[in-house]
C-alpha positions, 0 to 999 in steps of 0.5 A: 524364349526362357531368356526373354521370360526370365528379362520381363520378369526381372523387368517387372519385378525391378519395377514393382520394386521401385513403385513400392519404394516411391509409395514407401517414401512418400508414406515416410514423408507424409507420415501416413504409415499406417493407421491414423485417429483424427482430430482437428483445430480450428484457426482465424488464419491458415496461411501456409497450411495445406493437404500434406502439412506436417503435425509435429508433437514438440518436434517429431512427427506424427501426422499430416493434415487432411484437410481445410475447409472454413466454417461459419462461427458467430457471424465470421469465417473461420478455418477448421484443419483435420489433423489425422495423427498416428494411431494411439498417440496419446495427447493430453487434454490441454495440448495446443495446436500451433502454426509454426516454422522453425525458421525463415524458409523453412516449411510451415508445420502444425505443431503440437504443444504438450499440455501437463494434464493427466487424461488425455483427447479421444480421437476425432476431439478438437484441439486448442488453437493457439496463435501463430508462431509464424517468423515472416508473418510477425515481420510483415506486421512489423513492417506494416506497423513502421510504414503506419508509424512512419506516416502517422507519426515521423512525417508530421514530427519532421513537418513540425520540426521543419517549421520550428526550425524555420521558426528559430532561425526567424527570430534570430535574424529578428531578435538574435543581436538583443538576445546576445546583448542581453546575454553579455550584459548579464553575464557582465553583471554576474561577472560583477557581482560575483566577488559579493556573492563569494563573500556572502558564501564566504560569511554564512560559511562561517557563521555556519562553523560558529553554530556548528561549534555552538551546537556541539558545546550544547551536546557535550556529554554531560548535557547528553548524560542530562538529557538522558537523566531527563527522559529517563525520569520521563518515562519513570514519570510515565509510567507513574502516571499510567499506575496512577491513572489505574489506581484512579480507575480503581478508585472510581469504581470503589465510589461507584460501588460506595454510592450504590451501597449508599443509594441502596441504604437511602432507598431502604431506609427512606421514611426515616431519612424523611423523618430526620430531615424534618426533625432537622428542618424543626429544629433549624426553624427553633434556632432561627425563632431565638436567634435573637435571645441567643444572641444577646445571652452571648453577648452578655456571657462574653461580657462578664467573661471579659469582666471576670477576666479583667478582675482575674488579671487585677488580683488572681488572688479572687479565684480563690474567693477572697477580697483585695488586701487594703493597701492595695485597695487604697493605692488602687483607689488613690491612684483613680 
């Protein structure tokens, strides 16, 4: 009876062993070995996701997901996911939350991209979704998009192809003989000419050589060392100019302020500037009444001026108040 108690209880006590080692392992495997916060993330596609999927914090594991269940957003069907995560993990704010798998049969993870901010989510917060990492789903669009290429695009091109092919070979069984003889009587007629054009080539070579060497004779060094002189005294012209051109100025300014000094003095001494112009107009009227009779009082001055003149050069000895000596008298009155 003692044997058969001690078996049971080696019995059960085996048992209990291995239900707690199962119910340690799957916890393990799950990753709900303790106390967990929760979050959540909400996503356009769950594909993949399910109770149990594992949450990786940049690849080590955290948590598992609890839940799926869509939500009504701005008139389209969306997909809230619970994550519920080791308790007091720290996550910071900007951390997104990623469908991801590592590979093309590997399972499908939610996993958890930490962001560089300083605060961190407080449990039952929601996470940044961000899009899908998923290998087979980018294939599948891949492949959608080639079939939608291969029908939109590659079969009408190979349809047109086919047509301008058929099209090309139309016209060489039509046209192909003229074509071709075309083509020989043109190559016939560069053929010909083609000693021509070679001596063309061949004189506007040299003709190029005589203004290469023409041109290199104009820019020998003294012409250079000329040049050079010229734009040297070019510049020094230059900046002559721009002195002068300061100087100018600096004249200008000078007679602006010399007309303002003589615009102020005819503004201060105005009445007597007025005085003098008619004084002046009197006096110019005077001249004009007599004129005349200074005129001819000219005229007569230059007369006897003439006349004086003439008896000066005919005896000098006059300016010193004498006579003319006889003899020369009678020669001068024989010889009338």
């Amino acid at each position: 009876m003692k044997n058969n108690k001690a078996n049971y209880l080696i019995v059960g006590t085996f048992v209990l062993l291995v239900i707690a080692g199962v119910v340690t392992s799957v916890a393990l495997l799950t990753g709900r070995t303790g106390a967990t916060d929760d979050y959540y993330a909400v996503y356009d596609n769950v594909t993949g996701i399910e109770f149990g999927t594992r949450v990786l914090y940049e690849g080590f594991p955290i948590g598992q997901v609890e839940q799926v269940k869509p939500i009504q957003e701005k008139d389209r069907i969306r997909f809230r996911v619970d994550l519920a995560v080791t308790e007091g993990w720290k996550i910071p704010a900007d951390t997104k939350a990623e469908i991801a798998s590592s590979g093309l049969l590997a399972a499908v993870t939610i996993s958890l991209n930490a962001g560089k901010a300083t605060d961190n989510l407080e449990p039952g917060s929601q996470i940044i979704s961000a899009p899908s990492a998923n290998v087979m789903a980018a294939v599948s669009n891949l492949a959608r998009d080639i079939s939608s290429l291969a029908e939109t695009d590659i079969k009408p091109l190979l349809s047109n192809m086919n047509k301008t092919v058929g099209t090309f070979g139309d016209l060489l069984d039509a046209k192909g003989a003229a074509l071709i003889e075309d083509v020989r009587l043109l190559i016939g007629d560069l053929t010909e000419q083609t000693p021509e054009i070679v001596d063309n080539i061949a004189r506007f070579s040299k003709k190029l050589n005589v203004s290469a060497d023409q041109f290199s004779k104009v820019l020998n060094p003294e012409n250079v060392e000329a040049l050079n002189s010229i734009i040297d005294d070019m510049e020094l012209t230059t900046g002559n100019l721009a002195k002068l051109t300061v100087e100018f100025s600096k004249t200008q300014k000078s007679l602006d302020i010399l007309m303002g000094d003589v615009g102020s003095v005819i503004s201060d001494n105005r009445l007597d500037v007025d005085r003098s112009v008619v004084d002046l107009r009197h006096t110019v009227e005077t001249i004009s009444r007599h004129i005349s009779a200074i005129n001819q009082n000219l005229e007569g001055a230059s007369r006897n001026m003439f006349e004086f003149s003439r008896q000066i050069r005919k005896n000098p000895g006059l300016l010193l108040g004498g006579t003319a000596p006889a003899e020369k008298a009678q020669k001068n009155d024989g010889q009338k």
